[in-house]
N, C-alpha and C positions, 0 to 999 in steps of 0.2 A: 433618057428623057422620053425616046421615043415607044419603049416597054410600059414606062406608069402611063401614058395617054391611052395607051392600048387596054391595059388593066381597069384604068376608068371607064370606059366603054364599056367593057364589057362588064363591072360592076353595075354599071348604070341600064344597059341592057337587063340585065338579071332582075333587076329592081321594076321595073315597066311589063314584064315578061310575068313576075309574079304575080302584082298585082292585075294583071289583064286575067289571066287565069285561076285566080284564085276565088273569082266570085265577085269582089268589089265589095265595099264596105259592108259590113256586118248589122244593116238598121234596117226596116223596113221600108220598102216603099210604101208612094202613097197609092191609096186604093191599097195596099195589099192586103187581104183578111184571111188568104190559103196556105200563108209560109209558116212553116214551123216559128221562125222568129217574131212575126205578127200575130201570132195566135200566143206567143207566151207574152209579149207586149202587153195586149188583150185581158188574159188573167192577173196581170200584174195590177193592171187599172181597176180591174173590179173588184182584187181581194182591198180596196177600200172601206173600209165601214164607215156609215153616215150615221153617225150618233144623234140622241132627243136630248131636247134638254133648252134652257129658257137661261136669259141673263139674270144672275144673282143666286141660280141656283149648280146646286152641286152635278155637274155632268162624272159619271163613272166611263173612265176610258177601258177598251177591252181586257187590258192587264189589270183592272182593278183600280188602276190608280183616280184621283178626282181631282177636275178643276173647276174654277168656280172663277167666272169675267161680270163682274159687275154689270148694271145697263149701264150704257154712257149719258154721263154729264156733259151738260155746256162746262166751258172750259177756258179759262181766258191766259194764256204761257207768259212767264214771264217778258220772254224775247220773241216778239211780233212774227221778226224775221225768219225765225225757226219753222214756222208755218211753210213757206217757202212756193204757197200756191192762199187764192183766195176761199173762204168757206165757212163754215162754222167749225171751232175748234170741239173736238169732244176728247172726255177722258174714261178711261176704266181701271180699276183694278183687277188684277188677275192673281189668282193665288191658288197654287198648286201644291200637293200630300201626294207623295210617294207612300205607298199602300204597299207596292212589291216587294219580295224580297233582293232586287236586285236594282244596281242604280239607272236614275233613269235621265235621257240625251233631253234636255227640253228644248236644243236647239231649233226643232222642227216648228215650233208655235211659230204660227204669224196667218194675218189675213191675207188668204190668198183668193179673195172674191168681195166685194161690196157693190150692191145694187138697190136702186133709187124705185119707187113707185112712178115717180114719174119724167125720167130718161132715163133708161135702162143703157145707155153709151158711157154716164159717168160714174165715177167710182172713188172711194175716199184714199184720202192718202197717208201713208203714217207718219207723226211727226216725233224727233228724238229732241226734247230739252233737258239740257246735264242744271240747267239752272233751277226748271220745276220738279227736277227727282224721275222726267220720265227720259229713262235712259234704251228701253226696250227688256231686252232681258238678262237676265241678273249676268253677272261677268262671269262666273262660272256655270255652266248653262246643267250640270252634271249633277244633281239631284240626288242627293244618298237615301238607300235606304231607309223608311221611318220618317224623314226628314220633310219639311214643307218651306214655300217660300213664296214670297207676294211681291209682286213690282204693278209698275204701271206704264199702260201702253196708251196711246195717245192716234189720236185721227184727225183730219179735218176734212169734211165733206161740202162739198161744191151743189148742196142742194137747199133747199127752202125749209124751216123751219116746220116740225110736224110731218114731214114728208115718212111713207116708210122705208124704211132702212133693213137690208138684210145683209147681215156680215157672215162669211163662211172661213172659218178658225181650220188650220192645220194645227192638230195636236202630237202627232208623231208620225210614225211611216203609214202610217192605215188607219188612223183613223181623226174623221173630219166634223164640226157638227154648222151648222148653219143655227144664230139667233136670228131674231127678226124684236126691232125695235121702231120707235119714233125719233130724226133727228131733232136732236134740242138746239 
C-alpha cells in the first residue's frame, strides 16, 4: 500500500515538474505580438479574404465557387415562440453552386457580425423554424461537385424599421463578405 502511494507522488510530481518546465500552454499571451506562436496566430487572421458583393447577387468565393443571400424580407414565422427574443423577423434565401472540382464543407456559413446604424451594441439573432422550412443549413452540409443547393436562413433584429443593417457572412475558412441592407 505503502509503494503505490509513493509511485503516486511521484507520478504526480513528474506531472507538475513538466508542466512547470515545459513552457506552459502553447497560446499566446495577451499583448503578445513577438512570439513565434503570435505572429502565426497573426497570419492566420489575416490570410482572410473579405469578399464584394451586394444581396441578390452572385458573390464568387476564392475557390470559384458562388453564393447568392437574397436581401432580407419582413418575415412573419409560423411559431411566434421560435423568435425567442423581441424584433423584426427577417428571411433570406441562400443558395449555393459548387463550381470546384472537389466537394465543398458548407458547414462554415453563418453570420458572424450584424450591426445597426443606430446602436452599434445590438446585433440580430438567428432564428431555426422546422414549421416555416427555415431549418438553417441543409442536413448534409457537404456539397458535391457540380452540385447546388438553396435553404433559408432566418434573423430577427432588435432595431427600427428602415434602420441600416450590415450583416457579415462566414463562407468558409477564409473567406467573409459583409452586405449592407435596410431592416424591413
Amino acid at each position: 500500500m505503502k509503494k503505490n502511494r509513493a509511485i503516486g507522488a511521484l507520478v504526480l510530481a513528474s506531472i507538475i515538474a513538466i508542466a512547470y518546465f515545459s513552457g506552459g500552454p502553447r497560446v499566446p499571451m495577451d499583448n503578445d505580438s513577438t512570439s513565434a506562436l503570435a505572429q502565426a496566430e497573426k497570419a492566420k487572421e489575416e490570410a482572410v479574404t473579405k469578399l464584394e458583393g451586394g444581396f441578390g447577387a452572385d458573390i464568387a468565393l476564392a475557390d470559384g465557387n458562388i453564393i447568392n443571400i437574397s436581401d432580407p424580407a419582413k418575415w412573419t414565422p409560423k411559431d411566434a415562440a421560435a423568435l425567442g427574443v423581441e424584433g423584426r423577423p427577417q428571411i433570406m434565401d441562400v443558395t449555393f453552386t459548387n463550381k470546384s472540382a472537389k466537394d465543398f464543407d458548407l458547414s462554415y456559413f453563418a453570420i458572424i457580425e450584424s450591426t445597426f446604424a443606430s446602436d452599434k451594441s445590438m446585433s440580430c439573432s438567428d432564428v431555426f423554424e422546422a414549421d416555416s422550412d427555415v431549418k438553417g443549413l441543409p442536413e448534409n452540409p457537404i456539397i458535391k461537385s457540380g452540385a447546388s443547393v438553396k435553404f433559408k436562413w432566418a434573423i430577427v433584429c432588435p432595431a427600427p424599421e428602415g434602420d441600416d443593417l450590415a450583416l457579415t457572412f462566414s463562407l468558409n475558412e477564409s473567406d467573409v463578405v459583409t452586405l449592407k441592407t435596410k431592416v424591413k
